[in-house]
C-alpha positions in Angstrom: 0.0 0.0 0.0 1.0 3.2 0.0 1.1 5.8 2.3 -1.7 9.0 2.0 -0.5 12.5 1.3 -2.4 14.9 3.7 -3.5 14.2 7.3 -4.2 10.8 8.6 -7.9 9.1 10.0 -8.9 9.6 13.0 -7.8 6.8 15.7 -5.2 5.7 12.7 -1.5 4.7 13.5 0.4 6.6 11.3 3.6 4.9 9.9 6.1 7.9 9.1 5.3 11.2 8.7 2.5 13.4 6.7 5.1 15.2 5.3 7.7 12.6 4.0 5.3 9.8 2.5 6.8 6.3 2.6 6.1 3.7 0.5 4.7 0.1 2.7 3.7 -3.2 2.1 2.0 -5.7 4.0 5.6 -7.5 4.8 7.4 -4.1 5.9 4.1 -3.8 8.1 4.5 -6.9 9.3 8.4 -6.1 9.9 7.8 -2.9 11.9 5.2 -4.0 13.8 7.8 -7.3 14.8 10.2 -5.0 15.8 8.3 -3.0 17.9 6.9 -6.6 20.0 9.8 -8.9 20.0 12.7 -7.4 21.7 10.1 -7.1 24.8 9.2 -10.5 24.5 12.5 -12.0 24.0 13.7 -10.4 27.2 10.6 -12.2 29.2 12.0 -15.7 27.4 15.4 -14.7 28.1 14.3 -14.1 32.2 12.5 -17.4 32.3 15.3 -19.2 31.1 18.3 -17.7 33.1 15.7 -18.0 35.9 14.2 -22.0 35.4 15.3 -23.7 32.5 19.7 -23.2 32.6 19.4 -23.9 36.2 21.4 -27.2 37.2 19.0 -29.2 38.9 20.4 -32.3 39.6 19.0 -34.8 37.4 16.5 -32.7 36.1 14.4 -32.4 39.2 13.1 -31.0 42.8 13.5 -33.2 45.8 10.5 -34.8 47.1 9.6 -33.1 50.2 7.6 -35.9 52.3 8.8 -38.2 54.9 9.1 -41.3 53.8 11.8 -45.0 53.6 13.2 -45.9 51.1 15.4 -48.9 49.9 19.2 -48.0 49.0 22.4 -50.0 48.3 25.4 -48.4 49.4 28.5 -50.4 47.9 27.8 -54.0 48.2 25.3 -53.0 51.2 21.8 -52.4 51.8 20.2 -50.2 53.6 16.9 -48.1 54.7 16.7 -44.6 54.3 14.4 -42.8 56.3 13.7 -39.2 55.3 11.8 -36.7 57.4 11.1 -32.8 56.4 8.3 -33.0 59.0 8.9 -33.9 62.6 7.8 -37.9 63.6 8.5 -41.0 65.0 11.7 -43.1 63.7 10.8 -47.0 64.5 13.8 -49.1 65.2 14.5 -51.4 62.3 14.9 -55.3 63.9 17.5 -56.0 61.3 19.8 -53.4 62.0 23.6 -53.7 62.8 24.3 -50.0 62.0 22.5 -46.5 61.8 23.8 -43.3 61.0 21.8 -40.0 61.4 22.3 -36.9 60.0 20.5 -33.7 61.6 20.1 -30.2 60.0 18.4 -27.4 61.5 16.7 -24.5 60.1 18.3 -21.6 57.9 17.8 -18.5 58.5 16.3 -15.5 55.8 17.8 -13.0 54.0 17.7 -9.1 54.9 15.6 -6.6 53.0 18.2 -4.2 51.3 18.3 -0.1 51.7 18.2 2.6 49.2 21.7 2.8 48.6 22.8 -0.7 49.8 21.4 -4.7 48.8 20.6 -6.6 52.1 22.9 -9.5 53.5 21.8 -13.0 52.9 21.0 -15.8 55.0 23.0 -18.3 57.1 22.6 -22.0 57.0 21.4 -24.4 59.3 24.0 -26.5 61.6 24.6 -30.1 60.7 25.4 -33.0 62.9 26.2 -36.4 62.3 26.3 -39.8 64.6 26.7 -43.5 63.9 25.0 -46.2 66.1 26.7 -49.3 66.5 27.2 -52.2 69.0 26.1 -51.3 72.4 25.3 -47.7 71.6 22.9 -49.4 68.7 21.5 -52.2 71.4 20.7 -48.9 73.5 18.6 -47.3 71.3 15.0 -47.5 72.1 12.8 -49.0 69.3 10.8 -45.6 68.9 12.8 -42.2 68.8 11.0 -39.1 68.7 12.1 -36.7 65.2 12.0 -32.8 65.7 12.5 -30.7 62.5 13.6 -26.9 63.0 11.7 -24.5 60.8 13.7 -21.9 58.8 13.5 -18.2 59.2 11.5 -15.7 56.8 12.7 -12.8 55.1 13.5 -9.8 56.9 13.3 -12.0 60.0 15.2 -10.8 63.1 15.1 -14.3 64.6 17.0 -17.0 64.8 16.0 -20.6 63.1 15.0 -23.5 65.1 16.9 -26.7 66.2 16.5 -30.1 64.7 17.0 -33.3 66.6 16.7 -37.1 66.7 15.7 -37.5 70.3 17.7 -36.5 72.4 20.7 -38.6 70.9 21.5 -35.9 68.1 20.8 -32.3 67.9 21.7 -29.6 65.5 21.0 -25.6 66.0 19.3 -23.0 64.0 21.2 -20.2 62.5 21.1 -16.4 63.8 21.1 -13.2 61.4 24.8 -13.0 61.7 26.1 -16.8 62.1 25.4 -20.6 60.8 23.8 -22.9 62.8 26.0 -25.3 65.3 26.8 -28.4 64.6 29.5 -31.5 65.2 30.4 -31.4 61.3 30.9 -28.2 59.1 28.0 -27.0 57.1 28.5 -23.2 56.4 26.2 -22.0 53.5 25.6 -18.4 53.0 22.8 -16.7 50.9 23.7 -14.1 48.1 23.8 -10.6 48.6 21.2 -7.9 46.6 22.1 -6.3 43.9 23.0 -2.2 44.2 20.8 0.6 42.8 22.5 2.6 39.9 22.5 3.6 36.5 21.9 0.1 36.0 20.8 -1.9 38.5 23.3 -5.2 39.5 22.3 -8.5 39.8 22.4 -10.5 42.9 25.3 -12.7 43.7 25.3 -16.2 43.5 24.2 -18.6 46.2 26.8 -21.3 47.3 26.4 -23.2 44.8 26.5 -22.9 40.6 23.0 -24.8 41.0 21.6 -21.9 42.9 18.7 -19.4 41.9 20.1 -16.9 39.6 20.7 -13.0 40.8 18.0 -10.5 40.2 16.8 -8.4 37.3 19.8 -6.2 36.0 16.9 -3.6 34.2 13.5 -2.5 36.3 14.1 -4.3 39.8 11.0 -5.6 40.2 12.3 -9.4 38.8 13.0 -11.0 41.3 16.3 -12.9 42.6 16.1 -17.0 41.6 15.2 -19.7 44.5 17.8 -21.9 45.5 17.3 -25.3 43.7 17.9 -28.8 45.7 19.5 -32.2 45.1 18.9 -35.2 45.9 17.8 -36.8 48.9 20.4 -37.2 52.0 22.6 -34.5 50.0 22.8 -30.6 51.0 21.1 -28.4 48.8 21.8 -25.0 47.7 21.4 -21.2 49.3 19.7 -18.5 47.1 21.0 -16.2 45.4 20.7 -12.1 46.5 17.9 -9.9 44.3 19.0 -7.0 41.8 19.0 -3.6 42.6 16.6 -1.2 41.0 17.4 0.6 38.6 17.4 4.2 38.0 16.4 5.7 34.9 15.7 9.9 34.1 15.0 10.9 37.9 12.4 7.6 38.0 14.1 5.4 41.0 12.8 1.6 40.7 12.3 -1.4 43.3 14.7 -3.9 44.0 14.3 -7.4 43.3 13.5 -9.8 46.2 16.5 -12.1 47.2 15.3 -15.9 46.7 14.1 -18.3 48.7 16.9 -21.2 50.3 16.5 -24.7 48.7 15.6 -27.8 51.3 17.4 -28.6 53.3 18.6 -25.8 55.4 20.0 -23.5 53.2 19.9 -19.3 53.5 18.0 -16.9 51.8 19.0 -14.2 49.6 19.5 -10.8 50.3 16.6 -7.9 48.7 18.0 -6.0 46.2 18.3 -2.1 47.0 16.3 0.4 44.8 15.7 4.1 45.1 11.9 4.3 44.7 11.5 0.8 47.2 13.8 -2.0 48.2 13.5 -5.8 47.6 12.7 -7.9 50.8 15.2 -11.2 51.9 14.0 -14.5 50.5 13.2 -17.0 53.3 15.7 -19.6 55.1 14.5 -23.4 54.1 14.0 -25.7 57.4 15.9 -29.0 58.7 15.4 -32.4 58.3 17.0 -35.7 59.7 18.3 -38.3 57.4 18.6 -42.2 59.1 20.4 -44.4 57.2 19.7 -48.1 58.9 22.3 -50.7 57.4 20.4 -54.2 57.7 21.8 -57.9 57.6 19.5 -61.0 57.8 20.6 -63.8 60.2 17.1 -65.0 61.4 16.6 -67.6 58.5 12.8 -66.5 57.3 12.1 -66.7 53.9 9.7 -64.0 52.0 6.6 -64.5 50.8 5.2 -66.2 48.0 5.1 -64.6 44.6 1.5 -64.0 43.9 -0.9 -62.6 40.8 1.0 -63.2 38.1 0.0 -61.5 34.8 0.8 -61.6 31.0 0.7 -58.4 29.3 2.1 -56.9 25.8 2.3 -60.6 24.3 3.7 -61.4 20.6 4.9 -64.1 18.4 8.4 -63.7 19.9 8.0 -62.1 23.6 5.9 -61.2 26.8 5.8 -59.2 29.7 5.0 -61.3 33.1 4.6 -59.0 36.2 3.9 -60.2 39.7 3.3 -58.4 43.4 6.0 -57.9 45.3 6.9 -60.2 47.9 7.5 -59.6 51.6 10.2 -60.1 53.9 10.9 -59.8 57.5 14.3 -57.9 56.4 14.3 -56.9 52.8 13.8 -58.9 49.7 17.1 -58.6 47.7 15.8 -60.6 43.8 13.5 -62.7 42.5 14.4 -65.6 40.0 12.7 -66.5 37.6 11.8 -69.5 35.7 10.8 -70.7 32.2 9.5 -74.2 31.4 11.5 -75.2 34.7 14.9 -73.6 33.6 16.0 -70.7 35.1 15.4 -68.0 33.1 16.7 -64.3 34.8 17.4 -62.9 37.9 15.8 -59.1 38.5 14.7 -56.9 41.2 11.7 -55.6 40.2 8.4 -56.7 39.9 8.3 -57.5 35.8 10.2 -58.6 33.2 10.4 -59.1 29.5 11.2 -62.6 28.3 12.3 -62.2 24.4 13.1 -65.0 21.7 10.0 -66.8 22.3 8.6 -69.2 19.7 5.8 -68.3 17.7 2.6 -70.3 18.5 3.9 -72.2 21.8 2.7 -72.7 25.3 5.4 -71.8 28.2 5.0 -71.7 31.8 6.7 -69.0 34.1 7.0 -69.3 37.8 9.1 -66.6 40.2 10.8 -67.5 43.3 11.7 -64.8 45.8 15.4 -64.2 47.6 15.9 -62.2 50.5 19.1 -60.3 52.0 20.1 -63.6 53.8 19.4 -66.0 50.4 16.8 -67.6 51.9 14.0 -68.5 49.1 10.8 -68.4 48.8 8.2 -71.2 47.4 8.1 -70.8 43.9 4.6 -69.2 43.1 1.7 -71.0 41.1 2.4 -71.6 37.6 1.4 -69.0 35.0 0.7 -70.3 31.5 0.9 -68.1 28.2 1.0 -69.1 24.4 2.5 -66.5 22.5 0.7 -65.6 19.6 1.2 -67.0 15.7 
């Protein structure tokens, strides 16, 4: 199209001036009106991205935050893992000929920042350690009573709260100016904000190069990044500080908040500072208790049974055969599994794919379970299948 001599419609958007006409076309349009939009929205992608996506979480994921047991092998030896976030009961283990437990207590927050300053960040929760063996084990009652120490918020003057497995082992909170106390060393510290300027900074980083990123570096109202965890029974990171506000033509901007502390125990960040209003600390994470129970079976009782075995994704040539787990006094270390009477495979979960079938025959599968001790089970009812022609 091309563009009118003489004044423009009303409500119309004029594309250069009356007096210099221009010549456009629906793909200069397009162009202009592209150029205008996309910068702004590629500096939103460009946030979420240094924000979420190039974060290194480990494996690719948060830490599950519920109490809970789980079955580990550490080296050639297996063990429970008990996991508490919440404060509970630990229940002896009958089985066990060692236990370690691992206490951390709540972080505290970071500091809101000032108008010329970004606020400190957080301190990290003390850690203690202590392994059960022998007599000391023998002396430990069959029930223990978990305590988890909640982390401070932002801004908070106070100090975080203790953590403890009875009164056997006991970790304590961090203050606004120290870590948390501990028999082992533990000493994370939450970024500081970002300053107020020409341009405002971005936070510094947390502890660790999996922690939140630092604050907005343009208007401070992004916000600093949240400290990401790892895995279970490992430390997680602090947070890193929020940016400073920026300030633009006599206009004096907010600073970015200072992110929250990733589970377990770590600090928050410091608030960013800003001229027209300052960015608050992000909050300390709280403790939790780790028990790692190392079991051995020496009283001769073999699991249970096998039971509902079931054919599924069946072909000419293979089959899926799954079966409920069975259940042991101790732990049940494989099952065994056998084909026609032969032994087939040896697995540890509760399926497995038998491949290289013939086409158009009947086979029977029956699985036999082993616990920690090798003691067997009775080898469950036979399951016949004929794979298919």
């Amino acid at each position: 199209m091309t563009y009118p001599v003489g004044p423009a419609p009303d409500d119309s958007w004029e594309l250069g001036t009356v007096s210099t006409p221009q010549g456009y076309n629906e793909s200069s349009v397009k162009s202009l009106i592209r150029g205008k939009n996309l910068p702004p929205w590629q500096n939103a992608q460009g946030n979420l991205h240094a924000e979420f996506i190039s974060a290194k979480l480990v494996n690719g994921e948060i830490v599950r935050l519920d109490n809970r047991i789980d079955e580990i092998i550490l080296g050639t030896e297996r063990a429970f893992l008990y996991t508490y976030s919440e404060s509970d009961v630990w229940d002896k283990h009958p089985a066990a000929y060692k236990v370690v437990v691992d206490v951390f207590s709540g972080a505290t927050g970071g500091q809101r920042g000032t108008s010329g300053a970004g606020g400190a960040g957080g301190f990290g929760g003390g850690w203690s350690r202590k392994e059960f063996t022998g007599t000391a084990l023998a002396d430990l009652p069959n029930q223990v009573a978990v305590t988890i120490g909640a982390g401070t918020s932002g801004n908070s003057p106070d100090e975080a709260a203790e953590s403890s497995f009875g009164t056997f082992v006991t970790s304590y909170g961090a203050t606004t100016d120290n870590y948390g106390e501990g028999n082992r060393t533990y000493k994370l510290r939450g970024g500081t904000g970002g300053l107020n300027g020409s341009r405002g900074s971005a936070g510094s980083d947390g502890p660790f190069a999996s922690g939140g990123s630092g604050g907005g570096t343009t208007a401070g109202t992004s916000q600093g990044g949240h400290g990401f965890s790892v895995n279970v029974g490992q430390v997680g990171p602090g947070s890193a500080g929020g940016g400073g506000g920026t300030y633009v033509s006599g206009i004096f901007y907010v600073g970015g908040h200072g992110g929250h502390g990733g589970w377990p125990s770590a600090p928050g960040g410091g608030g960013g500072a800003g001229g027209g209003g300052v960015g608050n600390g992000g909050n300390g994470a709280g403790g939790a208790v780790f028990v790692t129970v190392y079991v051995s079976d020496e009283f001769g009782i073999p699991p249970s049974t096998p039971v509902n075995l079931t054919v599924s994704n069946l072909t000419a040539s293979s089959v899926r055969i799954s079966w409920d787990p069975a259940v042991d006094d101790v732990m049940v270390k494989n099952y065994v599994l056998l084909l026609d009477g032969t032994r087939y495979a040896v697995v540890t979960g509760q399926f497995h794919d038998f491949v290289g079938l013939t086409p158009a025959t009947t086979y029977t599968v029956q699985v036999q379970a082993v616990d920690l001790g090798d003691n067997a089970s009775e080898l469950s009812t036979p399951l016949q299948f004929t794979t298919l022609v």
